[in-house]
N, C-alpha and C positions, 0 to 999 in steps of 0.2 A: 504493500500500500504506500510505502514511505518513498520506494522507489518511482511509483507511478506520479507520486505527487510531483516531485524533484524533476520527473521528464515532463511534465505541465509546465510548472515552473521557467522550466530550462526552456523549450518552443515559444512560451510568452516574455523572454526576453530577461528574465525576473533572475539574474542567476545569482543573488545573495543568498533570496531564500529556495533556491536549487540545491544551493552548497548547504544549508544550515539541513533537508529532507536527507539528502546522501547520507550527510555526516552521521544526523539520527541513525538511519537503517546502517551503517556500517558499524555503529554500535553494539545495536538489535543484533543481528546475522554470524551466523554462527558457519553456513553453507562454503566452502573456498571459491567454487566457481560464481556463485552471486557477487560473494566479497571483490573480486577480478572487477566483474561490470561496474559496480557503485566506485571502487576506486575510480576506475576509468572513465565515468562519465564524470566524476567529480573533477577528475583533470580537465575534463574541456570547461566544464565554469571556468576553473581557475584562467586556463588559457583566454577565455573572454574578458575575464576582468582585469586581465594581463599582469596579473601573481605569477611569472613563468616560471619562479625555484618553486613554487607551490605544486605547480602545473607537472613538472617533471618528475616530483617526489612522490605523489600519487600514482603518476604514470607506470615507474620503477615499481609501486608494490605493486601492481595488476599484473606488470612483464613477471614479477618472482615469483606470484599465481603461477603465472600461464603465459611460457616464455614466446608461441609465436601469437602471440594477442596483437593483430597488425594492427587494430584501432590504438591500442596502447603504443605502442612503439612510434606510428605518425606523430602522436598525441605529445610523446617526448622528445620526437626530432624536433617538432615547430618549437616546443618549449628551449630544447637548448640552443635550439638558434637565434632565437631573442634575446639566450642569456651569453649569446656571442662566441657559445664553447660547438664551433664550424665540425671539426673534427668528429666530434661525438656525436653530434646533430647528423651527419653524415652517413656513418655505421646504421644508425636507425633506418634512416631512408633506403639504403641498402638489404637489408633483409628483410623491410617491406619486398622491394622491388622483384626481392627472391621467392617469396612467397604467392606476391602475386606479378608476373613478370609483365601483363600485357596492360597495369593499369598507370594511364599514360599521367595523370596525377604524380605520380611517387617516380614517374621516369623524369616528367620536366621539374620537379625539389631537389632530381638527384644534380641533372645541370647544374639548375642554380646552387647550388651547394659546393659542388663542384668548380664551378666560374671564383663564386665568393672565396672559397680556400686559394686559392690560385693567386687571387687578387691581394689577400690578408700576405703570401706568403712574399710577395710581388713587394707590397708595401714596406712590410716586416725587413726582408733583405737590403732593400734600398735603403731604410733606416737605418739601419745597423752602419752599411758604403758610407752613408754620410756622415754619421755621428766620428765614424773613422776617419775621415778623409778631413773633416774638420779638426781635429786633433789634431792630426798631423800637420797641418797649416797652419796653428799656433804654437805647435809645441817646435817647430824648425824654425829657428835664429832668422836663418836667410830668406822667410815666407818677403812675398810683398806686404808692404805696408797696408794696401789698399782689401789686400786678401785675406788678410788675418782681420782685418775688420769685419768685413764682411763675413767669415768662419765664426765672429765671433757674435754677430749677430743674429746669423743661424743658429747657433746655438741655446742663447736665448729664450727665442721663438720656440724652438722645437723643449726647452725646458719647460714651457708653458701650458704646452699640450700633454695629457693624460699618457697615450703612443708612445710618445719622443721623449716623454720623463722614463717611461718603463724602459725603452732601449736604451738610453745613456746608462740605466740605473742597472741596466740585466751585463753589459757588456763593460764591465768595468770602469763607467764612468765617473765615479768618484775620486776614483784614485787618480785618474787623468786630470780632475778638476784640480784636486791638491796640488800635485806638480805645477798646474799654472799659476794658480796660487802662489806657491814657493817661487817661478821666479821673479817674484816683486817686481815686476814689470803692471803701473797702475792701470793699463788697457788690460792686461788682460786678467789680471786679479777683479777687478769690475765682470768682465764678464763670467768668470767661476762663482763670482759670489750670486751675481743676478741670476745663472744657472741655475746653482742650487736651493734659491731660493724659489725659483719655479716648480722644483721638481718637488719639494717641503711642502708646497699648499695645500693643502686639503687633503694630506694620506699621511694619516699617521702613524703608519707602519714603516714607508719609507722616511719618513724626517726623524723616526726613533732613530732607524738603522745609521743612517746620515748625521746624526747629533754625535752619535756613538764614535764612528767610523773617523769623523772631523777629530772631534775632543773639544768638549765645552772653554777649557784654556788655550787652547789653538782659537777659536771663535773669537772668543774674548781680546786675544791677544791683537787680531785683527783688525778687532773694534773700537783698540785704543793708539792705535796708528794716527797721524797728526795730518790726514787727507780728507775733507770733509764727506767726499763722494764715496769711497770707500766704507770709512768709518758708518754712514749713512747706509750705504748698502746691505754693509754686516746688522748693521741692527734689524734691517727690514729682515733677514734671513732668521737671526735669533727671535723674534716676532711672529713669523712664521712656523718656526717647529714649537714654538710657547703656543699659538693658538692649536695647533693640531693637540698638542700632549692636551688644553686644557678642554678639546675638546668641541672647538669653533670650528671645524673643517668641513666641509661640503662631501665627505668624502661616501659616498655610495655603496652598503653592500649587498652581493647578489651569490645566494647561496649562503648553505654556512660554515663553508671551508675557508671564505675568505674574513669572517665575522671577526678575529683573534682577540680576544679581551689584554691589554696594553697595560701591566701598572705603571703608573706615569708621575705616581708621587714622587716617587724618589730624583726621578732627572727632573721635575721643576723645583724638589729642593736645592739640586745641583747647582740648575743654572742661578736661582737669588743667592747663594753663596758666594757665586764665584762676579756677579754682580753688584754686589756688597763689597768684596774686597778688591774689586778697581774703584769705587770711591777715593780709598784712603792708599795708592797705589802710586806713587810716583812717578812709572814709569809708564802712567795711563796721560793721555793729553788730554786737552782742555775738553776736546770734543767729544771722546771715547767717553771720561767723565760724565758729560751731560746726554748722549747715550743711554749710560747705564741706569742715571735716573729717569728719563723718560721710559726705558721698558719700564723700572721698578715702579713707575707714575701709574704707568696702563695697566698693569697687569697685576697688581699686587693688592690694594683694595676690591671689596667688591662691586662689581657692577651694579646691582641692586641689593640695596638693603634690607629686603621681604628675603634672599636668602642666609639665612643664619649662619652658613659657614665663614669664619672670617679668621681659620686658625694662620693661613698666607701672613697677614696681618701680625699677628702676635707673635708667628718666626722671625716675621722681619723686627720687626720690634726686640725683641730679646737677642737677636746675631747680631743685629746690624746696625739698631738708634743712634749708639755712639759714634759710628762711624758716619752717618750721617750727618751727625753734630757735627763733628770734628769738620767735613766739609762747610758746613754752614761758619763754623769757628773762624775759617781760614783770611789771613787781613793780606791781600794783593801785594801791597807796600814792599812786605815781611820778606827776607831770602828764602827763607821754610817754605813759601808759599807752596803748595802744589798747584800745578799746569789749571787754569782753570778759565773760560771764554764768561765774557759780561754778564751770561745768563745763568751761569751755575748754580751762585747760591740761591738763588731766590728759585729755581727749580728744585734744589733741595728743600728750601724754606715750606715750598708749593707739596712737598710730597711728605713731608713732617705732619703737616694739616690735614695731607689726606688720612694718613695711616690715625693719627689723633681723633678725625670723625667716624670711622670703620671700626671704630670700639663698642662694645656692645651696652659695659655695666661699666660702676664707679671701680670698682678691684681694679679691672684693667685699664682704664684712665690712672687709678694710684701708681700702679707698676710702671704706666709712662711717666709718670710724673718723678718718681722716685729714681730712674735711671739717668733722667736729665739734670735731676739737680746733686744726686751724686757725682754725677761727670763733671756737670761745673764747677763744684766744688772742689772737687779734686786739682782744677788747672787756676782756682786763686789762689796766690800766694805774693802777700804783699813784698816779699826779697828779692820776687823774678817777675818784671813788671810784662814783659815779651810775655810768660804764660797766664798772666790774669789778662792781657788785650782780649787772648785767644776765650776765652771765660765771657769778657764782655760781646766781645762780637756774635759769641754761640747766642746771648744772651739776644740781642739786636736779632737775630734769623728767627729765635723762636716767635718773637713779638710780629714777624714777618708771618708764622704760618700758624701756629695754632694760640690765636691772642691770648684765649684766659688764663692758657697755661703758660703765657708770656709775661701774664700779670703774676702768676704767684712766683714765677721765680724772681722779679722783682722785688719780689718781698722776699725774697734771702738776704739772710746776715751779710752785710756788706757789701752789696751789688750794688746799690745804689750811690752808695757813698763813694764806692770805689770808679765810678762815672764822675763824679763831680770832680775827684779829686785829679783823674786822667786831662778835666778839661784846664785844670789849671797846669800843667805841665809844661816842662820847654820842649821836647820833643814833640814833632809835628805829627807824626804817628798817631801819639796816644790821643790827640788833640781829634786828629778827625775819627777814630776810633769812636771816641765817647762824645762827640757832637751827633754823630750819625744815631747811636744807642741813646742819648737823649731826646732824641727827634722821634722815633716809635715808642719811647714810654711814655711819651708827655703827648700822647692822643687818650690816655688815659687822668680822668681829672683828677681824683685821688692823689694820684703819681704828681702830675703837673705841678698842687698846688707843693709839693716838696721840693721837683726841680725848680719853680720859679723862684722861690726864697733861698735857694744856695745856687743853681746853675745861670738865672738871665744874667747878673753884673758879670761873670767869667764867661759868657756867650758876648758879651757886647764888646769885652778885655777883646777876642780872640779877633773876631769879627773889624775892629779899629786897627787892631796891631799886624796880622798873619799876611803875607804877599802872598801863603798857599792861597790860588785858587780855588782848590778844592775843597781848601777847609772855611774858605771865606763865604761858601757861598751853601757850605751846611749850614754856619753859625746863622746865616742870615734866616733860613728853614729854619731852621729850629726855636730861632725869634718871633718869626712870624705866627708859628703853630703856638708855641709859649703865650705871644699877645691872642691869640683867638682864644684862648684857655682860662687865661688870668684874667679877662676883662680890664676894667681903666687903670688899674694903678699898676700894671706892668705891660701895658697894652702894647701892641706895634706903633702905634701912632707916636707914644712917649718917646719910644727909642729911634725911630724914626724922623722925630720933631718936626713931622710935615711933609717928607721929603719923601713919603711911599713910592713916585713917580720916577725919583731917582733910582732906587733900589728897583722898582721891575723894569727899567730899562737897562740896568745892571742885568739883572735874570734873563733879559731880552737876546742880551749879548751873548751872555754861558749858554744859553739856548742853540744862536745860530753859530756856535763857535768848533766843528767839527772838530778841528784840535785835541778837544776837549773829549775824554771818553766819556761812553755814552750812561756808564756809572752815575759820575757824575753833573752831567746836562739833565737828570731825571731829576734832580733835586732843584735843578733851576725852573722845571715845570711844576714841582711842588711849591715852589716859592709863589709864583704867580698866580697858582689856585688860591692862596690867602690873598695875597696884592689884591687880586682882580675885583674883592670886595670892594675896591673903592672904582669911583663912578671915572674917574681921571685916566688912570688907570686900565680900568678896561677897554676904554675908549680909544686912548691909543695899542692898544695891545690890538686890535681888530683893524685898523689902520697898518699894523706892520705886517707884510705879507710874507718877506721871511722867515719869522719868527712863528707865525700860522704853521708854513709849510712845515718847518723842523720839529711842531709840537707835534702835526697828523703823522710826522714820519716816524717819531719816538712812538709812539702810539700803536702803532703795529708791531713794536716788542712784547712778550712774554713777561709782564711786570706787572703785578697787582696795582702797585704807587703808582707807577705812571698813568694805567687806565682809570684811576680811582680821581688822581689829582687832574689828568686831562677832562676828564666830563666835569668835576668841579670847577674847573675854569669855564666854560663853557657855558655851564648853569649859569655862572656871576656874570655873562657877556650878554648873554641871552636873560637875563632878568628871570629867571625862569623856577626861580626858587619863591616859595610860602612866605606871603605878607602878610605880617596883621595889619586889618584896618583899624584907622585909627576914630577912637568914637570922641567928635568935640566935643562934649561934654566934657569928657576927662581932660581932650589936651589943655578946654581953658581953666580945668581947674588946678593942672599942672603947674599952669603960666601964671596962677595965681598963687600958689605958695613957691613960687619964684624954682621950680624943678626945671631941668633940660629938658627940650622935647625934639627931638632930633625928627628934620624937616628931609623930604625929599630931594634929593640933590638932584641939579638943572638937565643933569646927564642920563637920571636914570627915568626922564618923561618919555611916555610913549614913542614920541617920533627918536627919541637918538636910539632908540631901543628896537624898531625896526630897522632901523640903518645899518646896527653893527648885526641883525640878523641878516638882511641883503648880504654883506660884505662875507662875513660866514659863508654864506653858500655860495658868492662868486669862487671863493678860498678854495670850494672842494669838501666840507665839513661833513655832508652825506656818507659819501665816501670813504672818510676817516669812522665815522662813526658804525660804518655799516660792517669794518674791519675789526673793530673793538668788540661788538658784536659776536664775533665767529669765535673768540677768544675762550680756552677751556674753564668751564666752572668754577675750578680754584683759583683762576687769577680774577674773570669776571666774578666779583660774588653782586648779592644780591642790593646791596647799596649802591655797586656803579651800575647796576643794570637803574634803579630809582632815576638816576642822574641824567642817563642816557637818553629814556624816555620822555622824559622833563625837556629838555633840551632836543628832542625832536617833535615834541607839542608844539615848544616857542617856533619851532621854522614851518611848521604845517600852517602855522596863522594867517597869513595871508594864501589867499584861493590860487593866484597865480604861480607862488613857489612850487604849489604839490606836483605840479605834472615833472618840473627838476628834481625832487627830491626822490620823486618813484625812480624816474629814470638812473640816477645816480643809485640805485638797491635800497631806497631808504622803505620802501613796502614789506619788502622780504627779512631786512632785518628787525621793524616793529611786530612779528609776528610770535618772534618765541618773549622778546619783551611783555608780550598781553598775556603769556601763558604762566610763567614763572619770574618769581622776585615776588618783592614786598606787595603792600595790597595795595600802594599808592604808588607803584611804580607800573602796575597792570592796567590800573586804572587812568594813567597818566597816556602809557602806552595804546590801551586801549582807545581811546580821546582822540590821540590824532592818526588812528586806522581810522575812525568814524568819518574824521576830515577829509583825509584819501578819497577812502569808498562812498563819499556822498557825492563828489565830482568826477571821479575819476571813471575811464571804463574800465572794469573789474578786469577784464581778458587782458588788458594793457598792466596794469597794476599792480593784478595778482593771476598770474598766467601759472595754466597749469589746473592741477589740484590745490594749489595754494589757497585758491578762494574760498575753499569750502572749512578751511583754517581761521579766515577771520569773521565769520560767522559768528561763533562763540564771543571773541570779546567784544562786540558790536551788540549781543544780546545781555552783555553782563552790562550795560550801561543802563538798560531800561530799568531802571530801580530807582524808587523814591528817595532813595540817599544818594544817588547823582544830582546836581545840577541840572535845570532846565536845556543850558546847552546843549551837557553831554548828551542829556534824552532825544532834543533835537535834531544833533548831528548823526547820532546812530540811527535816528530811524530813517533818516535821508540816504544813509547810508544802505541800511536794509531794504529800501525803497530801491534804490540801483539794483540791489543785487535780487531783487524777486523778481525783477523786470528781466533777466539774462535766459534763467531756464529753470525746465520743471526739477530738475534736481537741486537747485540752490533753495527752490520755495521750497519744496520737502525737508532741506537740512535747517531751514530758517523754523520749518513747523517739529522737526523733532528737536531743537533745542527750547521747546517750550515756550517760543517768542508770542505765540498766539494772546494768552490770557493779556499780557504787559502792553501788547498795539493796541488791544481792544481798550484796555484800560486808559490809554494815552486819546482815544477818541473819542472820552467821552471829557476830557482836559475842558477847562474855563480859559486856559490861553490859545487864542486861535490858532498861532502857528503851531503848536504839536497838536493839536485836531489834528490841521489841515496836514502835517506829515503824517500820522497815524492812519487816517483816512485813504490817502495816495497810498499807504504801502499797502494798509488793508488791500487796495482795489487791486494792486499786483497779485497779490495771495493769493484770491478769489479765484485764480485761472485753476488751483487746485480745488474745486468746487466741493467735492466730497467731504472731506473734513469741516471746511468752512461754516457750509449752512447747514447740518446733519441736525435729524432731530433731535428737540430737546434742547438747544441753543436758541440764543434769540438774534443772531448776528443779522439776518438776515430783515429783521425787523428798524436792526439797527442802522443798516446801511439806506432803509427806506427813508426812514427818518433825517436821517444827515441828508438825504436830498432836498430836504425839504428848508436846512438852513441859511442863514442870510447873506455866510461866507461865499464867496464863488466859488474857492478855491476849491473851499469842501465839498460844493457842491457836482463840482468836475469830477472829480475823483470819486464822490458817492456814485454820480449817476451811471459813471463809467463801469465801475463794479457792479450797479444794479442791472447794465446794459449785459456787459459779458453775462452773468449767472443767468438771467432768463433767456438770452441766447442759446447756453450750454446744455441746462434743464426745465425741460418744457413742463415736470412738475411744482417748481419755483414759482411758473407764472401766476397758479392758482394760490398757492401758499400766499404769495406778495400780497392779493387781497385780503388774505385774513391775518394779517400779522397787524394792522393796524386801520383805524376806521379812517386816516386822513389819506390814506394810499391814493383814492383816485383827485382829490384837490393839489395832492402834492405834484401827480403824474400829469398835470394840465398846467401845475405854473411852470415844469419842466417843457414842456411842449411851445409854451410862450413866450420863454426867456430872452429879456433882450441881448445875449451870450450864447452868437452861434452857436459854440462850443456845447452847451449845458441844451439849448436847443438840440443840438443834431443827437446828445445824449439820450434825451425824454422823447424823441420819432421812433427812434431805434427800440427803446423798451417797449411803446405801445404796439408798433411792428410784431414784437415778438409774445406780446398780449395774445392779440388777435388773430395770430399764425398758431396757438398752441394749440386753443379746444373751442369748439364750438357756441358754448355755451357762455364761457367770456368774450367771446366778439361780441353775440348778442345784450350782455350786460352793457358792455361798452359803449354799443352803437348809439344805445336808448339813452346815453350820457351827452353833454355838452362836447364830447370828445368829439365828438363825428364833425359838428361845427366848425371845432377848430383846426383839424385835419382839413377842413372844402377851405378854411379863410388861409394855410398855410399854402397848399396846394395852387390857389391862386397868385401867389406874390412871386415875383420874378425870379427864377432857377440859384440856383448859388451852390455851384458843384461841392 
C-alpha cells in the first residue's frame, strides 16, 4: 500500500512525500526483492530532487539486492555523473549496455560519457603541461622578463579556480611555490603568495595541509618583511587558511568520503601565538607589526555577541595583553623603539577595546584589569625615568581604547602625579610624553579638575618656552581641552588673552605642514575642534582651503581622535550643535542683578552660517564625510557617528545642495547613520534622509535596493516626539517614494506607516494634512489593505474632499478617483460611509480648480459605470444638470 502510494506520489510530481511513503515501506518490509524496488525507486526521487550522493546510495543497496537490477545501475550512473565521478558513472552504463545491448538510451550515455572522460582527461593533462611549463618559466634565471610575468599570472588565475588549485596542489605545487618564494625575488614571491592564497579559499583540507606544509613561522616571517605589497599579500593568505580552519569557506561536500571532520583548535591556537609574539619582535617591521594586529582585530573577538563563545578572547588576553601593552607603551623618540608605521599604536589601542568589550562578566573585566595594572606597575620606577615614560604612554593607549578602564588606572598610586611631574622636566621626551597623556585624561572631569590645579601653569611654562614643535603644539591641545573643562577661571580664553585666532592659524599651519608627521598634525586638528568654538575663528578656518583639504585628507586615517575631532570641527563650522533658547524673561532679569548674559556673536547669524556651509561643500566635505563613514566600528564609535549626522542635517538645508551632496555618496553614507548610534544621532541622520527623499528621485538617490533601506528611518520620524518639521519632511519624503512602485508602498505599509499618515490627516496644521493626504492618495494604489472592512479610511478620504484646502483637496479626490476606479464595490460603499457624499461629489464636479474639477468627472464617471442602480440614484440628482451645464462649456483637453 505504502508503495503504491509513493508511485502516486512520484507520477504527480510530489517526490518529498514519494520519499517520506518509500522510506515508510522500506521500514515495514521484510521481503529482499521488494526491499530492491522501494530502494530503487526511492533513488529516482532522490535523483529528481537532485540529492545525487542520496541518489547513488540507494541505488548501490538495490545493485547488492540484485546485482543486474538495470533500473538501478542507470539510476547510479546518472547519479555519479552529476557527482562528476565520469569513471564510475561509466562502468554503470556499461553493463547496462550489456545487458540490454540494443537499447539505444544506454548506447548514446555510453558516448556521452565517453566524449566527457576524454575531454576531463584532455583538460586534466593540459593542466598538469601548464602548471609545469609555468614553473619552469619562473623558476629559470634566464626566462624573459615579459614571460615570467605573464607564467606568473597564469598562475594566479589558475590558483583561483577549484581545477587549477587541485593540479598545482596534486602535482607538487607547493613545494615549487616555496622555492619561489625563497628566491626573494619580490615578482615572484607576490605571485606564490597570491597563488596560495587562491588555492586556501574555501577548502579546508587543502589550506590545513598548506598551513602545515608552509610552517606558521615561515608565514609569519614573510609577513614581517619591510614590503608593503608582500607583507599585505601574506596577511591576505594567513586570513585565508584562518577563515577556512574557522570555518567561513564556501567549501562544498559531495558524498561522505570527502566530509573529513578537521580539528582546527589547535592550529588557530598556533597561529594567535605566533601572532602575538611579532608584536613585541624586533625583527618584525612596522608593517608586518600592524599586520598582525589587524588579523588579531578580525578574527579574534567575536562576530556577534548572541554567541557565547568568546574563550579566543580570554587566550589572547592571558598570552598576549602585555605584549600588546608593551606595543601600545612604545615612545617613537626612544632608541628601544620597535619598527612601528603612524598607525600602530592606536591599532593596538583599537584592539585592547575590542578584546575589553568581548568580555562577558565582571571576573573577566577584573582579570583584565589586574594584568594591566600589574604590568604598569611593574615598569614605574621613579630611578629609571626611560621605564616609567614607557608606564605613562601604556597608560595614554589605554585611555585611547578601552576608556573606563583608562580611568581606573588613572587612579593608581602615582600615575598621575608622575605626569605632572614629566611635564615639568628639561628633557623634551618626557615633556611630550606627558603632555600627550595629559590630553586623554583631562576628557575626563574628575581627572581634569586635578590636572588643571597642578598641570595648566607647567602647560603654559612649556607651551611659551619649547621650539619642539611637536610639543608646542600638544601643550596648546591640551590647553584648549583643559579650558573647555575648567570653565572661566582656567578657561582658553584667559590663557589665550584674546588671541584664539592667532593660535588656530598657528594649528592652520601644523595642519598644512606635510613636514610634519602625520602623529603629530592630528593634534593640530584637535586643537581646532576647540578653537572653532569661536565665531572668528571658524570663519576663517572655512575660508582656508588648504587647511580644509589636509583636514579631509587626515580624515581618511584609521584614528579615532582624528575622526572624532574632524566632525567636531565641522559641527562648530556648520552651527550644527544644540542651543538653548534663551527665555527674556530671564535674560532681563539676568541684566538686572547685573549677571553676564553672553549675546550671539555677528558671525554665528544665519547668513554667515550658510556661507561657511556653501564653502564646505564647494571644499568636497560630502566626500570626506562619506569616507569617515566607511571607517570600522572601533574607530567610528557612536558619538562621531552623532556629529556626522549633525553636520550632514546642516548641508541638506538648503533644497538646492541635496542633488550635490547625493551625488558626492552623501545618500548612501546617511543610511547606516539612521540605523545605529545614539538616539539623536539617528534621528538627526534620519532628518536629513527625509530632506533627500522629499526632492530627490529615489532611483537617483538611492539606486538599487538601497531604497527600501531608508524606508524605516523616514517612518521613525512620524512620532509625536518629532518636531512638526521632521513629520513634514518625512512624509514628503514617503510621498516620493509611494509614488515609485508597488513594492516601496508594500514596504512603507509593513513598517506600520499606515496608522501615523492616517493620524497626520486628520492634523489642525494644514501643511501635514495636506502631506499626509498626498501620500495617503499614493498608498491607495494598494487598494486592498487600504479600505478593507472595518476601517473607516475610506470615509475619511471622502471627507477630506470635501475640505477648504485645495491642496487637500487634490490629493483627497485623487485617491477617491483611483479606488473607485480600481473597485467597482467602493462605488456603492462611498454612498454609505457618509450622508454628505453626494453634496460633496457636486462641489467637486464644480470647482473653480481644473484640477479638483477633472478629479470629481472622473469619480462620478466611475459612479455611474459601476451598477445600475447608482446611475439611477444619480441621474434623479442635480448631478445630471450639472454634467449637461459642464458638457456644454468649451473642450479643455
Amino acid at each position: 500500500q505504502l508503495k503504491e502510494e509513493g508511485n502516486k506520489y512520484f507520477q504527480a510530481s510530489d517526490y518529498e512525500k514519494a520519499v517520506q511513503s518509500y522510506t515508510q515501506a522500506i521500514k515495514l518490509n521484510k521481503d529482499k526483492a521488494l526491499q530492491a524496488v522501494l530502494y530503487r525507486n526511492r533513488a529516482a526521487c532522490f535523483l529528481k530532487k537532485e540529492e545525487y550522493a542520496k541518489a547513488a546510495s540507494d541505488a548501490s543497496r538495490a545493485i547488492d539486492i540484485n546485482a543486474s537490477d538495470i533500473k538501478a545501475l542507470y539510476r547510479r550512473s546518472q547519479a555519479l555523473e552529476k557527482l562528476g565521478k565520469l569513471d564510475q558513472a561509466f562502468k554503470d552504463a556499461q553493463k547496462c549496455a550489456t545487458i540490454e545491448p540494443r537499447n539505444k538510451n544506454f548506447q548514446e550515455t555510453l558516448r556521452r560519457l565517453g566524449a566527457n572522460i576524454q575531454e576531463k582527461l584532455r583538460i586534466q593533462f593540459s593542466t598538469d603541461s601548464r602548471v609545469q611549463k609555468m614553473f619552469e618559466i619562473l623558476l629559470d634565471e634566464n626566462s624573459e622578463k615579459e614571460k615570467r610575468e605573464k607564467a606568473a599570472n597564469n598562475l594566479i588565475v589558475l590558483g583561483r579556480e577549484e581545477a587549477g588549485a587541485e593540479r598545482i596542489f596534486q602535482n607538487n605545487g607547493v613545494s615549487l611555490l616555496l622555492q619561489l618564494i625563497e628566491t626573494k625575488n619580490a615578482e615572484l614571491v607576490l605571485a606564490a603568495v597570491r597563488t596560495l592564497s587562491g588555492m586556501c579559499t574555501g577548502h579546508k583540507a587543502r589550506a590545513t595541509a598548506i598551513l602545515h606544509y608552509l610552517g606558521i613561522d615561515n608565514i609569519c616571517m614573510w609577513m614581517s618583511i619591510d614590503n608593503e605589497e608582500i607583507s599585505l599579500a601574506v596577511c591576505n593568505l594567513l586570513q585565508a587558511i584562518t577563515d577556512c580552519l574557522l570555518g567561513q569557506g564556501k567549501e562544498e561536500h559531495h558524498g561522505k568520503e570527502e566530509a573529513v571532520v578537521l580539528d582546527t583548535k589547535k592550529d588557530l591556537r598556533m597561529i594567535t601565538m605566533r601572532l602575538l609574539d611579532m608584536l613585541v619582535s624586533k625583527k618584525v617591521s612596522g608593517q608586518g607589526r600592524d599586520r598582525a594586529l589587524n588579523l588579531l582585530n578580525k578574527n579574534i573577538p567575536r562576530k556577534d555577541l548572541k554567541d557565547h563563545d568568546n574563550s579566543r578572547t580570554i587566550f589572547v588576553i592571558d598570552n598576549g595583553l602585555k605584549k600588546i601593552l608593551k606595543v601600545v607603551g612604545q615612545i617613537p623618540e626612544m632608541p628601544d623603539c620597535l619598527p612601528l608605521t603612524e598607525n600602530t599604536q592606536l591599532t593596538a589601542s583599537v584592539l585592547l577595546n575590542k578584546l575589553y568589550d568581548d568580555l562577558r562578566c565582571d571576573p573577566e573585566r577584573d582579570n583584565y584589569r589586574v594584568i594591566c595594572e600589574e604590568y604598569i606597575k611593574s615598569k614605574i620606577d621613579p630611578q629609571d625615568m626611560d621605564k616609567t615614560l614607557h608606564a605613562i604612554q601604556m597608560v595614554s593607549g589605554v585611555l585611547q581604547g578601552p576608556f573606563d578602564l583608562g580611568n581606573k588606572l588613572l587612579g593608581m598610586k602615582g600615575v598621575m602625579e608622575m605626569m605632572v611631574a614629566l611635564c615639568g622636566s628639561e628633557r623634551e621626551i618626557d615633556q611630550l610624553v606627558a603632555v600627550e597623556a595629559l590630553i586623554h585624561a583631562s576628557t575626563k572631569l574628575s581627572r581634569a579638575t586635578f590636572i588643571i590645579s597642578n598641570g595648566v601653569t607647567l602647560l603654559k611654562e612649556i607651551y611659551k618656552k619649547t621650539k619642539n614643535e611637536k610639543i608646542k603644539i600638544r601643550a596648546l591641545v591640551g590647553l584648549c581641552k583643559l579650558g573647555s573643562a575648567g570653565g572661566t577661571d582656567y578657561g582658553l580664553r584667559q590663557f589665550a588673552e584674546g588671541s584664539t585666532e592667532k593660535l588656530a592659524k598657528q594649528c592652520r599651519k601644523w595642519l598644512c605642514n606635510t613636514s610634519i608627521d602625520a602623529r603629530t598634525r592630528k593634534w593640530a586638528v584637535e586643537g581646532l575642534a576647540y578653537l572653532t568654538l569661536d565665531a572668528d575663528v571658524k570663519d576663517d578656518f572655512v575660508e582656508d582651503e588648504p587647511a580644509l583639504q589636509a583636514m579631509f585628507e587626515l580624515a581618511k586615517t584609521s584614528d579615532k581622535t582624528i575622526l572624532y575631532s574632524v566632525a567636531s570641527a565641522l559641527v562648530n563650522c556648520t552651527n550644527s550643535y544644540d542651543t538653548k533658547e534663551l527665555v527674556p524673561e530671564l535674560v532681563q532679569l539676568a541684566k538686572f542683578s547685573k549677571q553676564h548674559v553672553p549675546e550671539e556673536h555677528p558671525k554665528d547669524k544665519k547668513d554667515f552660517v550658510v556661507k561657511r556651509v556653501k564653502r564646505l561643500l564647494k571644499a568636497g566635505v560630502v566626500s570626506a564625510l562619506a569616507c569617515m563613514v566607511k571607517a570600522d566600528s572601533a574607530i567610528l564609535t557612536d558619538q562621531s557617528k552623532e556629529l556626522i549626522a549633525r553636520v550632514f542635517l546642516a548641508l541638506c538645508e538648503d533644497p538646492k545642495d541635496r542633488g550635490t551632496i547625493v551625488a558626492q555618496g552623501g545618500g548612501k553614507a546617511l543610511i547606516p547613520l539612521a540605523m545605529e548610534g545614539t538616539e539623536v544621532g539617528k534621528i538627526k541622520a534620519s532628518h536629513a534622509l527625509a530632506k533627500i527623499a522629499a526632492i530627490s528621485n529615489p532611483d537617483i538617490a538611492f539606486p538599487g535596493e538601497r531604497v527600501y533601506e531608508v524606508v524605516r528611518p523616514l517612518v521613525s520620524l512620524l512620532n509625536t516626539e518629532r518636531d512638526g518639521l521632521q513629520n513634514y519632511e518625512a512624509l514628503l519624503g514617503l510621498t516620493n517614494f509611494s509614488g515609485r512602485s508597488d513594492k516601496l508602498r508594500m514596504k512603507i505599509v509593513k513598517e506600520r506607516a499606515l496608522p501615523d499618515i492616517e493620524n497626520y490627516m486628520f492634523e489642525n496644521h494644514d501643511q501635514l494634512r495636506q502631506a499626509a493626504t498626498e501620500c495617503m492618495c499614493n498608498l491607495v494604489v494598494n487598494k486592498e489593505r487600504l479600505v478593507a472592512d472595518g476601517n473607516d479610511r475610506l470615509k475619511l478620504v471622502v471627507l477630506l474632499c470635501g475640505e477648504d484646502d485645495e491642496k487637500v483637496q487634490v490629493a483627497a479626490a485623487g485617491a477617491l478617483a483611483m479606488l473607485t476606479a480600481a473597485q467597482k464595490k467602493l462605488c456603492s460603499k462611498m454612498t454609505e460611509v457618509t450622508t454628505q457624499w453626494l453634496e460633496i461629489l457636486q462641489r467637486l464636479c464644480l470647482h473653480d480648480n481644473m484640477e479638483v474639477q477633472h478629479r470629481g468627472l472622473v469619480i462620478a464617471f466611475n459612479l455611474l459605470s459601476a451598477e445600475k442602480e447608482l446611475a439611477k440614484k444619480l441621474v434623479e440628482t442635480e448631478l445630471l444638470e450639472i454634467l449637461t451645464y459642464i458638457g456644454k462649456q468649451e473642450d479643455d483637453p
